[in-house]
C-alpha positions in Angstrom: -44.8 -10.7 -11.6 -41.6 -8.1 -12.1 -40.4 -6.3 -9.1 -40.2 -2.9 -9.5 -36.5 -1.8 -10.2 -35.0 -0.1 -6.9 -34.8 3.4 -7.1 -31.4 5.0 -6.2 -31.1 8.3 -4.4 -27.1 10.3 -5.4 -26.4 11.7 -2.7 -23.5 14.1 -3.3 -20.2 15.4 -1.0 -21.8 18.5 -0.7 -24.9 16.8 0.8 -23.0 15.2 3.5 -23.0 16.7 6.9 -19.4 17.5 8.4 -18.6 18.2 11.6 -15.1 18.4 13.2 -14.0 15.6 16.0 -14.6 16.2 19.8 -10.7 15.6 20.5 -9.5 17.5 17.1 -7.9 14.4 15.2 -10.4 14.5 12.6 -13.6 15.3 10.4 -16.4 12.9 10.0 -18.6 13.6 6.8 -22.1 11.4 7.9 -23.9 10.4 4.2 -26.7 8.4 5.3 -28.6 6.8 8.6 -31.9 5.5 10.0 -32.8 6.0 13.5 -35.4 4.4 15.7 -36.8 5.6 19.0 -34.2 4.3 21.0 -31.2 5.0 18.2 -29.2 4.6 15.3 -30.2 1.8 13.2 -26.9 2.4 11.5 -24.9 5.3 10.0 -22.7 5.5 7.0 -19.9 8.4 7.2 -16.3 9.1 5.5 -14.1 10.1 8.3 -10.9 12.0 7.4 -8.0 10.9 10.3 -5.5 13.6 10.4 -3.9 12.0 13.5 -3.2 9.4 16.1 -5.6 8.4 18.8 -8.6 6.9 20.8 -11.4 6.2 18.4 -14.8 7.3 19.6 -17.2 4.2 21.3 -20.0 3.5 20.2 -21.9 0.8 22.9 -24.3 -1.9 21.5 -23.2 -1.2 17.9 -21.0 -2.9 15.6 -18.4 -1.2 12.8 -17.2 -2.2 9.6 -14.7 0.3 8.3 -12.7 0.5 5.2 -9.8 2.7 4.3 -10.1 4.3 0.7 -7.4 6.6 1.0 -4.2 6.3 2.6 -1.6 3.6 3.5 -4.0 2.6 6.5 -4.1 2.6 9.8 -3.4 0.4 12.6 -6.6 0.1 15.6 -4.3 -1.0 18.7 -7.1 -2.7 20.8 -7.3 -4.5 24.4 -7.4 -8.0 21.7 -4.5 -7.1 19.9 -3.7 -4.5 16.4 -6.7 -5.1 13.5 -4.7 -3.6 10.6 -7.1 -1.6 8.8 -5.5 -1.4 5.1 -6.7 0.5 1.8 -10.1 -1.3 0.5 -10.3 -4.3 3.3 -13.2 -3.7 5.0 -12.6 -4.4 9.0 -15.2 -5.4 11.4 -15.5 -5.0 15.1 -17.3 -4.0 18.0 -18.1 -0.5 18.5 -17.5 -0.7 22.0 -13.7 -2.1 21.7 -11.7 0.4 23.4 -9.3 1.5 20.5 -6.1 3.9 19.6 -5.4 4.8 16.5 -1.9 4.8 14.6 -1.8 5.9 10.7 0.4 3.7 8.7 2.7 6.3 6.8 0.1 9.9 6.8 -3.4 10.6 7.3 -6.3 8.8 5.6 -9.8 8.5 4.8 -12.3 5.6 5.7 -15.8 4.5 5.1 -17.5 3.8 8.3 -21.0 1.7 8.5 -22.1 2.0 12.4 -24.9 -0.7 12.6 -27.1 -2.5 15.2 -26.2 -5.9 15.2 -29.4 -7.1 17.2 -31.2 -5.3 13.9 -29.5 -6.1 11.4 -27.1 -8.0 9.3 -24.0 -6.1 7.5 -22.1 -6.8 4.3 -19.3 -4.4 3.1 -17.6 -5.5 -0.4 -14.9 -3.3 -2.5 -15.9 -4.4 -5.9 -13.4 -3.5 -9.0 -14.8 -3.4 -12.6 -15.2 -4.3 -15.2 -18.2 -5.9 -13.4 -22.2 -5.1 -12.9 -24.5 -6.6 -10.1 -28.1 -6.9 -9.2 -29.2 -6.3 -6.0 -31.8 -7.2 -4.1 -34.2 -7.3 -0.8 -32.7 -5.2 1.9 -31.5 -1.9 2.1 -28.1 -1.3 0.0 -26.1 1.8 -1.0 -23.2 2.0 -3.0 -19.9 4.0 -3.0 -18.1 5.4 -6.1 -14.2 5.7 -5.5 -13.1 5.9 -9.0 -13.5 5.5 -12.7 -16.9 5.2 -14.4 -19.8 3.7 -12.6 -23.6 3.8 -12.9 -26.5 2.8 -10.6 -29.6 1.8 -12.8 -28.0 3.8 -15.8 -27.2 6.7 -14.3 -23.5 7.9 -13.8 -22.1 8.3 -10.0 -19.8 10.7 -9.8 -16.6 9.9 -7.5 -17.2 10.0 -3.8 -21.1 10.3 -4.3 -23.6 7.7 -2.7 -26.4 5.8 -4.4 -29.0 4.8 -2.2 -31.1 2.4 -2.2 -34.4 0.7 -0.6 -33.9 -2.5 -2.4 -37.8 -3.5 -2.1 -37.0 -4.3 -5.9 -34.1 -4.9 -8.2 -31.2 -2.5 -9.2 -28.7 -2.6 -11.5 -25.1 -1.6 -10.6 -22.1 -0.8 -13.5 -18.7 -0.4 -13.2 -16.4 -0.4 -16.2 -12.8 -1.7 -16.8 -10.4 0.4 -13.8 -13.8 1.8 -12.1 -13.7 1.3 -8.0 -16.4 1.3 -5.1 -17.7 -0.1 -2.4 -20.7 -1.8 -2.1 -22.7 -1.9 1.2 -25.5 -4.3 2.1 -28.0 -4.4 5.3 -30.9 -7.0 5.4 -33.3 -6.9 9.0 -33.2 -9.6 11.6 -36.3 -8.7 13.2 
């Protein structure tokens, strides 16, 4: 028997909810998150880094964050630097102690906060001309440039698709088209 094809939500820039940083160094716009009784799940946000400094902590979660605008941005940590540069996803702990330093201006990144006792993250920059299926597990998908649909239907630039992937659904991006692909299966 057929699975039923996954049915994408677009969410849009206007549909994100923006709020300025506590310490003033930046604006996060959240798109998406789950939340149990006891927290996040995970949250997906574009944060906008005007300037240096400590990055927020976020105990018992994980982060994978890519830059997709700007030269980068170097995360000095206790560990040593994780250079975070434009479309190479980075992963680490969210409760790493961390200060910021832009590489050449301010930039914008994808965030994914997750629950690594939950869940299991992938986070992929994929360039066209290509198309996909996904499948079980949650996935969403980020349009950074170019011409891409999500089960036929066109995704603007910097809009979301959504996804419950109970099913199977069908991503598109043509020749110079850009995004970023994110993918969360449960563990429990």
């Amino acid at each position: 028997m057929a699975k039923e094809p996954a049915m994408f939500q677009i969410l849009t820039p206007d549909t994100y909810v923006t709020s300025p940083w506590k310490n003033g160094g930046g604006i996060t716009h959240e798109i998406a998150k789950a939340e149990t009784a006891q927290g996040w799940r995970w949250r997906l946000s574009i944060a906008e880094v005007a300037t240096d400094g400590p990055f927020s902590r976020y105990d018992g979660m994980s982060r994978i964050l890519t830059v997709i605008e700007g030269n980068g941005i170097d995360l000095h940590t206790p560990e040593g630097i994780l250079q975070a540069r434009p479309c190479k996803p980075v992963a680490f702990s969210g409760e790493l102690p961390i200060d910021s330093r832009m590489v050449d201006g301010p930039i914008k990144d994808l965030n994914l906060i997750y629950d690594a006792r939950l869940l299991r993250a992938e986070v992929v920059v994929l360039d066209g001309p290509c198309q996909m299926s996904i499948g079980p597990g949650w996935a969403g998908f980020l349009c950074l440039a170019g011409e891409v649909s999500v089960d036929k239907t066109p995704l603007p630039a910097m809009a979301f698709a959504l996804a419950d992937t109970g099913g199977v659904g069908e991503i598109t991006l043509a020749d110079g088209a850009r995004g970023v692909l994110i993918r969360l299966l449960d563990l429990v």
